[in-house]
Backbone as ProteinMPNN parsed JSONL, in Angstrom:
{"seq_chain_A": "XXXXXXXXXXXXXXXXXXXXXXXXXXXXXXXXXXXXXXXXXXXXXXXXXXXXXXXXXXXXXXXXXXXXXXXXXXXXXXXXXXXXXXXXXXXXXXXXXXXXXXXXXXXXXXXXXXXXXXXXXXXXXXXXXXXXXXX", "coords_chain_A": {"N_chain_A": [[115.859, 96.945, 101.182], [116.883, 95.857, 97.817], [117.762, 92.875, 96.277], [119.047, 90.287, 94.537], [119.352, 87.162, 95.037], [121.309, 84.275, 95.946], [121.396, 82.703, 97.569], [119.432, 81.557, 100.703], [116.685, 83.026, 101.906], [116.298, 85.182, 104.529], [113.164, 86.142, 106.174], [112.454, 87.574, 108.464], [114.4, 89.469, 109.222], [114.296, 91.423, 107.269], [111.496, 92.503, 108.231], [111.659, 93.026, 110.819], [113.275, 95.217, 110.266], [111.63, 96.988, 109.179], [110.046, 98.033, 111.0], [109.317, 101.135, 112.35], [108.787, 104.202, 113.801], [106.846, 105.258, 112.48], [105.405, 103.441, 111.078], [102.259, 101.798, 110.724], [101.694, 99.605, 109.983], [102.345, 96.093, 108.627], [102.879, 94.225, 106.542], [103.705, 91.36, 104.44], [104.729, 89.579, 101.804], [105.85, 86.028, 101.008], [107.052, 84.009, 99.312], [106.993, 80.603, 98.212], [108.692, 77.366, 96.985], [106.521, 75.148, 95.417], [104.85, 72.331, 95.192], [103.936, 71.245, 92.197], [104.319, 69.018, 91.168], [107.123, 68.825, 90.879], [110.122, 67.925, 91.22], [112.443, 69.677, 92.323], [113.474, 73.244, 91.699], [114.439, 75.671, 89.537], [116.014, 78.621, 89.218], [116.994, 81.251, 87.09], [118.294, 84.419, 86.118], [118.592, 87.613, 83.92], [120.624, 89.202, 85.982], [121.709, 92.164, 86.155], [119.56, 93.484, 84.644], [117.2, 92.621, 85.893], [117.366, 93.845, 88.217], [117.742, 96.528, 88.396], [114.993, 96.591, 87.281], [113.601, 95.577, 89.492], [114.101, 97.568, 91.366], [113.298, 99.953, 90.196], [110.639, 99.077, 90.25], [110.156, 99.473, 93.067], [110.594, 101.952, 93.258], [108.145, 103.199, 92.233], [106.623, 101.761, 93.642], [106.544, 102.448, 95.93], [106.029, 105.728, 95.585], [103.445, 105.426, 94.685], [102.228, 104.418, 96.644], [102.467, 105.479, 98.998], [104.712, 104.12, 100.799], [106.504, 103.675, 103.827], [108.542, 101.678, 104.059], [110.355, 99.459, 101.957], [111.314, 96.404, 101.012], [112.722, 94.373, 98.596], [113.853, 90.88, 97.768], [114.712, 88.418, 95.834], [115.43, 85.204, 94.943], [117.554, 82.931, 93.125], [118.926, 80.118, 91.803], [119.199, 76.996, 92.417], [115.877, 75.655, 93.975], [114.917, 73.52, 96.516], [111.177, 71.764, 97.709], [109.285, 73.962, 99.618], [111.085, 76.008, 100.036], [112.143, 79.204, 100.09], [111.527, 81.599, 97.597], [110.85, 84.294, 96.82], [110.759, 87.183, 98.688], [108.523, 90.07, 99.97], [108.343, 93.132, 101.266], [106.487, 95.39, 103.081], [106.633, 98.214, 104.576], [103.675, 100.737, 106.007], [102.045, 103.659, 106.933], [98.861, 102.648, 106.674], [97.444, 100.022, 106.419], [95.175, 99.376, 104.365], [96.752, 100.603, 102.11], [99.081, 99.425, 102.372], [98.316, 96.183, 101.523], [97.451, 96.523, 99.06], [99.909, 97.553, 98.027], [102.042, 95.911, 97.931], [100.355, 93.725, 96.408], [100.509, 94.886, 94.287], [103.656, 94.885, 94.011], [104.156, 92.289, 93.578], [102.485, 91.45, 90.938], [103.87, 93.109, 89.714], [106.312, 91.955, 89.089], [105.914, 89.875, 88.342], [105.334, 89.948, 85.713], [107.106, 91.666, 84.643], [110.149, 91.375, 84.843], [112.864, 89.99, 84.543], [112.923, 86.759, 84.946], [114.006, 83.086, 84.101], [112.622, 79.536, 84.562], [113.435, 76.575, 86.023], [111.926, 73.692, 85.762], [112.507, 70.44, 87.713], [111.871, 67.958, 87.443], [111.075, 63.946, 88.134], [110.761, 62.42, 85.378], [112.638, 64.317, 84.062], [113.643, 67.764, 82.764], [112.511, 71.112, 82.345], [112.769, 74.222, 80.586], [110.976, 77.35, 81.465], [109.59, 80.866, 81.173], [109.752, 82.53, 83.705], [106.897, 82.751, 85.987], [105.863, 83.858, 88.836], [106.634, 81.689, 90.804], [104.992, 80.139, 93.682], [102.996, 81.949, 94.045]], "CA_chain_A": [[116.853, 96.272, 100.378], [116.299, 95.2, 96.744], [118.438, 92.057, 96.328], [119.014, 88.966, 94.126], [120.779, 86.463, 95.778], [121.682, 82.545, 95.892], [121.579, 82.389, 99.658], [118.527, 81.568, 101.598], [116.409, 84.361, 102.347], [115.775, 85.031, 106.359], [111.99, 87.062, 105.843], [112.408, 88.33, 109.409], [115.299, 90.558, 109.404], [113.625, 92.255, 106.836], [109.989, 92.36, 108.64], [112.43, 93.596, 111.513], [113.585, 96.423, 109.873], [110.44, 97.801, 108.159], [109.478, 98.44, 112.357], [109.396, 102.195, 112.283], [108.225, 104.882, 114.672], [105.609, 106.414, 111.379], [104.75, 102.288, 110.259], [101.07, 101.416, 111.532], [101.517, 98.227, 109.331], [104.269, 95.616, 107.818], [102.369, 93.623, 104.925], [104.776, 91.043, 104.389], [104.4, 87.968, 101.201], [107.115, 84.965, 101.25], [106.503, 83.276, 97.825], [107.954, 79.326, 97.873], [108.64, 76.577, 95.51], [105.09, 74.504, 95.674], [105.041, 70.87, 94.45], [103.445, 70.914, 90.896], [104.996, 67.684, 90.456], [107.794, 68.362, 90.634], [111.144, 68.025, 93.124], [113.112, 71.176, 92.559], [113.333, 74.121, 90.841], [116.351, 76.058, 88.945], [115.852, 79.844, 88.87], [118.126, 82.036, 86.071], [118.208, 86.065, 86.156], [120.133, 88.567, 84.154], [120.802, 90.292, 87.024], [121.448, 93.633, 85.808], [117.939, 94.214, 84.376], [116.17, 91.974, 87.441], [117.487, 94.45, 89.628], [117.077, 97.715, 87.923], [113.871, 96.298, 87.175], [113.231, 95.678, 90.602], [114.516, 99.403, 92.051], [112.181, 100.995, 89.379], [109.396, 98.931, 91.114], [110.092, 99.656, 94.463], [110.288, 103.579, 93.261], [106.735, 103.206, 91.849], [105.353, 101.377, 94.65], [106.926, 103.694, 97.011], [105.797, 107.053, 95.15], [101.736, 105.591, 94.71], [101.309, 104.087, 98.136], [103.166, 105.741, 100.342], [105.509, 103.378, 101.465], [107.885, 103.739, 104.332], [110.082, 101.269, 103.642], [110.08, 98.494, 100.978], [111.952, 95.652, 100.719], [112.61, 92.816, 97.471], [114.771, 89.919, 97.501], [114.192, 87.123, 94.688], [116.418, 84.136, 95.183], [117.82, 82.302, 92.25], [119.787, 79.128, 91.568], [118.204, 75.744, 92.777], [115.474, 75.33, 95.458], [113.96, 72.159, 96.836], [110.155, 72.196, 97.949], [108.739, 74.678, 100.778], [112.16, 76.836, 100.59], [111.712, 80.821, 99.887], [111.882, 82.315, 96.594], [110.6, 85.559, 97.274], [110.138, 88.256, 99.72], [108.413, 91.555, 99.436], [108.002, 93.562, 102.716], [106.106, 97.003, 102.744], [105.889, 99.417, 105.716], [103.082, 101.468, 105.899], [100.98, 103.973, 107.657], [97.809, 102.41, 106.635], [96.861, 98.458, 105.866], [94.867, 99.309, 103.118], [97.899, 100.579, 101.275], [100.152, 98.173, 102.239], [98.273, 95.239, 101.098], [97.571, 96.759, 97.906], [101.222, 97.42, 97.136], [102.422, 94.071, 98.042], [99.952, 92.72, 95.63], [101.057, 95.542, 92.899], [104.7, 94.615, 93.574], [104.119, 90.832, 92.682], [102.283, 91.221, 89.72], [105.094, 93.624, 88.69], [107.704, 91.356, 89.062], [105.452, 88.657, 87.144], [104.557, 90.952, 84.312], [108.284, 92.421, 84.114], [111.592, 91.174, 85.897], [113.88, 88.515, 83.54], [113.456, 85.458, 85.627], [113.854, 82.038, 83.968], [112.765, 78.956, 85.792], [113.508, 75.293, 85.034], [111.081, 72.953, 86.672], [113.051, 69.743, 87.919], [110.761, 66.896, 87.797], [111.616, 62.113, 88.159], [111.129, 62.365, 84.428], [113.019, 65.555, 83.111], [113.962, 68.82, 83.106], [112.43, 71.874, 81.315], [112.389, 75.798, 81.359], [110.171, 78.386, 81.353], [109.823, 82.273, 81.493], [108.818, 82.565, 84.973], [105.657, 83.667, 86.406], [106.46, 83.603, 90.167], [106.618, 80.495, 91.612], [104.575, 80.924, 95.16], [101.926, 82.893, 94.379]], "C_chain_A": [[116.172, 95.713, 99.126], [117.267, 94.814, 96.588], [117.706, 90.788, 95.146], [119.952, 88.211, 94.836], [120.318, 84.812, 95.598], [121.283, 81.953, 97.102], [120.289, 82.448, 99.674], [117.97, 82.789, 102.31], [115.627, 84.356, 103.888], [114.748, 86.187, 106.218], [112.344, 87.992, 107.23], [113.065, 89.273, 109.573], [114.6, 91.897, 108.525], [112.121, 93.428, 107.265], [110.847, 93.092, 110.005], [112.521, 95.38, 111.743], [112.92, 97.458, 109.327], [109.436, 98.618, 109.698], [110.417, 99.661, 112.244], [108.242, 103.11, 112.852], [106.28, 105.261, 113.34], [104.855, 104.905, 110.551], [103.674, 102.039, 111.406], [101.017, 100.18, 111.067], [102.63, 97.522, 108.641], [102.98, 94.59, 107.076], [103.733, 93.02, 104.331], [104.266, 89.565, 102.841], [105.803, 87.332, 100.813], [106.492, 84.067, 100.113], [107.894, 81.919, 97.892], [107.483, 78.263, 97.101], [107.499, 75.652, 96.364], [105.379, 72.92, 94.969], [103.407, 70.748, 93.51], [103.859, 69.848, 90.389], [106.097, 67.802, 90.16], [108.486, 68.531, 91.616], [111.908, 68.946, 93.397], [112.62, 71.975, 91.964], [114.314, 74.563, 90.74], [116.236, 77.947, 88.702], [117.043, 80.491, 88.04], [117.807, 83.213, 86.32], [119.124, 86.598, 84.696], [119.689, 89.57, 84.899], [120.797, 91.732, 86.786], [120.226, 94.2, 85.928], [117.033, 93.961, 85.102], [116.382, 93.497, 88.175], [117.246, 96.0, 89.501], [115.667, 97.384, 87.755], [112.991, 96.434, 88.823], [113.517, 96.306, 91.841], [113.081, 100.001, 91.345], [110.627, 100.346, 90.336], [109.054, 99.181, 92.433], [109.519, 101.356, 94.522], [108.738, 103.567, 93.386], [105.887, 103.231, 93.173], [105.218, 102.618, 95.99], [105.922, 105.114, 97.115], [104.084, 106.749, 95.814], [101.417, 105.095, 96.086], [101.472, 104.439, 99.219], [103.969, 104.979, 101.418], [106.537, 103.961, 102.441], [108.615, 103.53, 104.144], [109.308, 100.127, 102.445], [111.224, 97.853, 100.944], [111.899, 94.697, 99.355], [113.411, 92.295, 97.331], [114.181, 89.066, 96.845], [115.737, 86.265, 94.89], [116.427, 83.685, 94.01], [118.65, 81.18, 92.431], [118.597, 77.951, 91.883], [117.683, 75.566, 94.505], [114.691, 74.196, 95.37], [112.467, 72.852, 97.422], [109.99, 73.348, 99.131], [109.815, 75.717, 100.636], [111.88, 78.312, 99.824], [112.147, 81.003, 98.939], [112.028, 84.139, 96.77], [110.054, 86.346, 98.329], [109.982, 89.216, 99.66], [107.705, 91.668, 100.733], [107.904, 94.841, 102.487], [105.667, 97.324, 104.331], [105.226, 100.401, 105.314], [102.595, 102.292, 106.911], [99.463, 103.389, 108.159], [97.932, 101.333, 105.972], [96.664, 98.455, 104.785], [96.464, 99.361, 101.993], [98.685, 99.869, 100.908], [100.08, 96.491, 101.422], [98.039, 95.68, 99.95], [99.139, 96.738, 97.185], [101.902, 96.763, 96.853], [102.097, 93.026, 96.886], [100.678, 93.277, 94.212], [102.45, 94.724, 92.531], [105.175, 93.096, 93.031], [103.698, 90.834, 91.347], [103.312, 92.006, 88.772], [106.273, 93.139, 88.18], [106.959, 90.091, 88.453], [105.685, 88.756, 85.696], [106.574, 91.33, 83.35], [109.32, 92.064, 84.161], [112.086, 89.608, 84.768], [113.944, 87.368, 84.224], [113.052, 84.176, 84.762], [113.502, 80.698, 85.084], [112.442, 77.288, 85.441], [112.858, 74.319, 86.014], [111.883, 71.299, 86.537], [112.263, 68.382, 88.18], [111.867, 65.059, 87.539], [111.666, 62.549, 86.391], [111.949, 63.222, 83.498], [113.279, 66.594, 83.811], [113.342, 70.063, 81.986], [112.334, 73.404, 82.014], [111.125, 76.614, 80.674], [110.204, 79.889, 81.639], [108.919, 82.21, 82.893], [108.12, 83.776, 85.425], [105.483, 83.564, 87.83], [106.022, 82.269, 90.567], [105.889, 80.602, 93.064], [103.214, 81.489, 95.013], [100.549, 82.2, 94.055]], "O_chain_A": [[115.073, 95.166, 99.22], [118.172, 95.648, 96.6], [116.535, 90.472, 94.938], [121.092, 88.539, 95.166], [119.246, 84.346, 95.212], [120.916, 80.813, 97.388], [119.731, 83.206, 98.88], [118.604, 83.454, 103.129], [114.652, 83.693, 104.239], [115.27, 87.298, 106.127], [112.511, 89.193, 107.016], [112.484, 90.206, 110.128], [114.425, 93.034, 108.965], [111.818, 94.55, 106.858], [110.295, 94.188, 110.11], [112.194, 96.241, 112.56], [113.378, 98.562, 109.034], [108.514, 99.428, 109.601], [111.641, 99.631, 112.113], [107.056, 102.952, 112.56], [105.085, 105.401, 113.599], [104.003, 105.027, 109.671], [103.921, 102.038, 112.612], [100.254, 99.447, 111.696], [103.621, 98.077, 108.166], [102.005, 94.595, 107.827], [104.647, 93.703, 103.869], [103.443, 88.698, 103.137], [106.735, 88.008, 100.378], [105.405, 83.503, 100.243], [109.108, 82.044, 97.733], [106.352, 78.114, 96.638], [107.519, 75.457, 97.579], [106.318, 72.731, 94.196], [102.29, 70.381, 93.875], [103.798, 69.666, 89.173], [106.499, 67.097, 89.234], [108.109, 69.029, 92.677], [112.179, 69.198, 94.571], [111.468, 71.839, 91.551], [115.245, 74.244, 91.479], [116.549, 78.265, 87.555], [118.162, 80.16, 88.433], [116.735, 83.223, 86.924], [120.195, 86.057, 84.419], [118.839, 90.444, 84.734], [119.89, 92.439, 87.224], [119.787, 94.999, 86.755], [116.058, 94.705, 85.206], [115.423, 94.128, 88.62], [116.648, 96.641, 90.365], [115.01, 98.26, 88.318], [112.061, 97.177, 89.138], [113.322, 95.891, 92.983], [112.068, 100.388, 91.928], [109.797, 101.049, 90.912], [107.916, 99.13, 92.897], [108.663, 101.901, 95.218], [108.146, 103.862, 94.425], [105.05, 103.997, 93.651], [104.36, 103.254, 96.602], [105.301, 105.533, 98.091], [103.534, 107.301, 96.767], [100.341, 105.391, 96.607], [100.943, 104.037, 100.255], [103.899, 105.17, 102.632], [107.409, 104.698, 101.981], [109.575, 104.276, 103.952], [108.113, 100.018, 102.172], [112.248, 98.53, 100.851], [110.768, 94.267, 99.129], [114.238, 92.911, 96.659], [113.021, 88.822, 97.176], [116.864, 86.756, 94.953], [115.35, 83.866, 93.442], [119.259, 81.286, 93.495], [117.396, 78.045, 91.627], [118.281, 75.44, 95.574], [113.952, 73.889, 94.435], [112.373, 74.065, 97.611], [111.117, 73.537, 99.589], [109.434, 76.68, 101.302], [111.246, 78.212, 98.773], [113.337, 80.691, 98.892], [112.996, 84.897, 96.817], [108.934, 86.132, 98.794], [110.965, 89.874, 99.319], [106.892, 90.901, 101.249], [108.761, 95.51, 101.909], [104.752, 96.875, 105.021], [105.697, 101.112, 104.426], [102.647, 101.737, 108.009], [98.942, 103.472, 109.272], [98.503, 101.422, 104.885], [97.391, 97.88, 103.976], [97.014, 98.455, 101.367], [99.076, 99.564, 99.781], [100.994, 95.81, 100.957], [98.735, 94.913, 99.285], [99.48, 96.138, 96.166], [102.485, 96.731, 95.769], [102.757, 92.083, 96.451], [101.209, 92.596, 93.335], [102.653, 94.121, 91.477], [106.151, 92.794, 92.345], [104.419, 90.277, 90.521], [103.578, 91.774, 87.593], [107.017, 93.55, 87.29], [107.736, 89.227, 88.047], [106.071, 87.966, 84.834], [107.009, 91.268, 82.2], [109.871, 92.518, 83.158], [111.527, 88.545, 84.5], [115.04, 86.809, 84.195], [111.84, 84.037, 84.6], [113.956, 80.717, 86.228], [111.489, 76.861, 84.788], [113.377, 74.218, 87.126], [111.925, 70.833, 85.398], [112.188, 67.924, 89.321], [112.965, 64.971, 86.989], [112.74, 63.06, 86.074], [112.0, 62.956, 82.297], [113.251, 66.663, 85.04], [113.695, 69.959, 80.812], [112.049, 73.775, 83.153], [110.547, 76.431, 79.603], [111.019, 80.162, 82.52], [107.732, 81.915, 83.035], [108.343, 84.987, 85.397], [104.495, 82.843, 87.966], [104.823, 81.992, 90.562], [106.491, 81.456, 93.714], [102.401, 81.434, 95.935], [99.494, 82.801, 94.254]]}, "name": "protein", "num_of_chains": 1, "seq": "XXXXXXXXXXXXXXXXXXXXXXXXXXXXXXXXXXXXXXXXXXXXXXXXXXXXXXXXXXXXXXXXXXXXXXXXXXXXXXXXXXXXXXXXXXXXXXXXXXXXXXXXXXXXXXXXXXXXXXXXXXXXXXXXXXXXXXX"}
């Protein structure tokens, strides 16, 4: 599944579903809001191009590492501390692969994907072009 969504992301169903007769490995990273000082966070998208954006990366990762399956959900709107932004779940044959692609598909979605992200702090509020939150 490659998903944006509002809703609370449940990592397991995903990590679930990536269990496949030809997967020797699930390589799973859960990226959440961290306390940099501050108490929330406000995520923005445009969706459209997030999500084409983040198909085209799945293709990629898919094609060079041999992925079974691949999952990406990115959550948007407002999260309080510890709660899940992102989840990227790769089935593989082989470990090596898997943790490589995992890492590819984060920095791709750093590097590329339209996410704004407004850091909610006691004194203020400001945004930024976001560079994943989590990682």
């Amino acid at each position: 599944m490659i998903a944006i969504t509002r809703d609370p992301i449940d990592p397991y169903k995903f990590i679930e579903s990536a269990k496949k007769p030809e997967t020797g490995g699930i390589v799973t990273f859960i990226g959440t809001v961290r306390d940099d000082g501050i108490e929330a966070l406000d995520l923005d998208v445009c969706e459209e191009v997030a999500l084409s954006d983040l198909n085209t990366i799945a293709k990629q990762a898919t094609a060079d590492y041999h992925l079974n399956t691949v999952d990406i959900v990115h959550r948007v709107g407002r999260m309080e501390l510890t709660e899940t932004i992102l989840v990227i779940v790769v089935g593989v044959s082989h470990r090596q692969e898997g943790f490589a692609a995992c890492s590819w598909i984060l920095e791709q979605i750093k590097a590329f994907v339209p996410i704004w992200k407004k850091d909610i702090c006691k004194n203020g509020e400001s945004w930024h072009f976001s560079k994943e939150e989590g990682s």
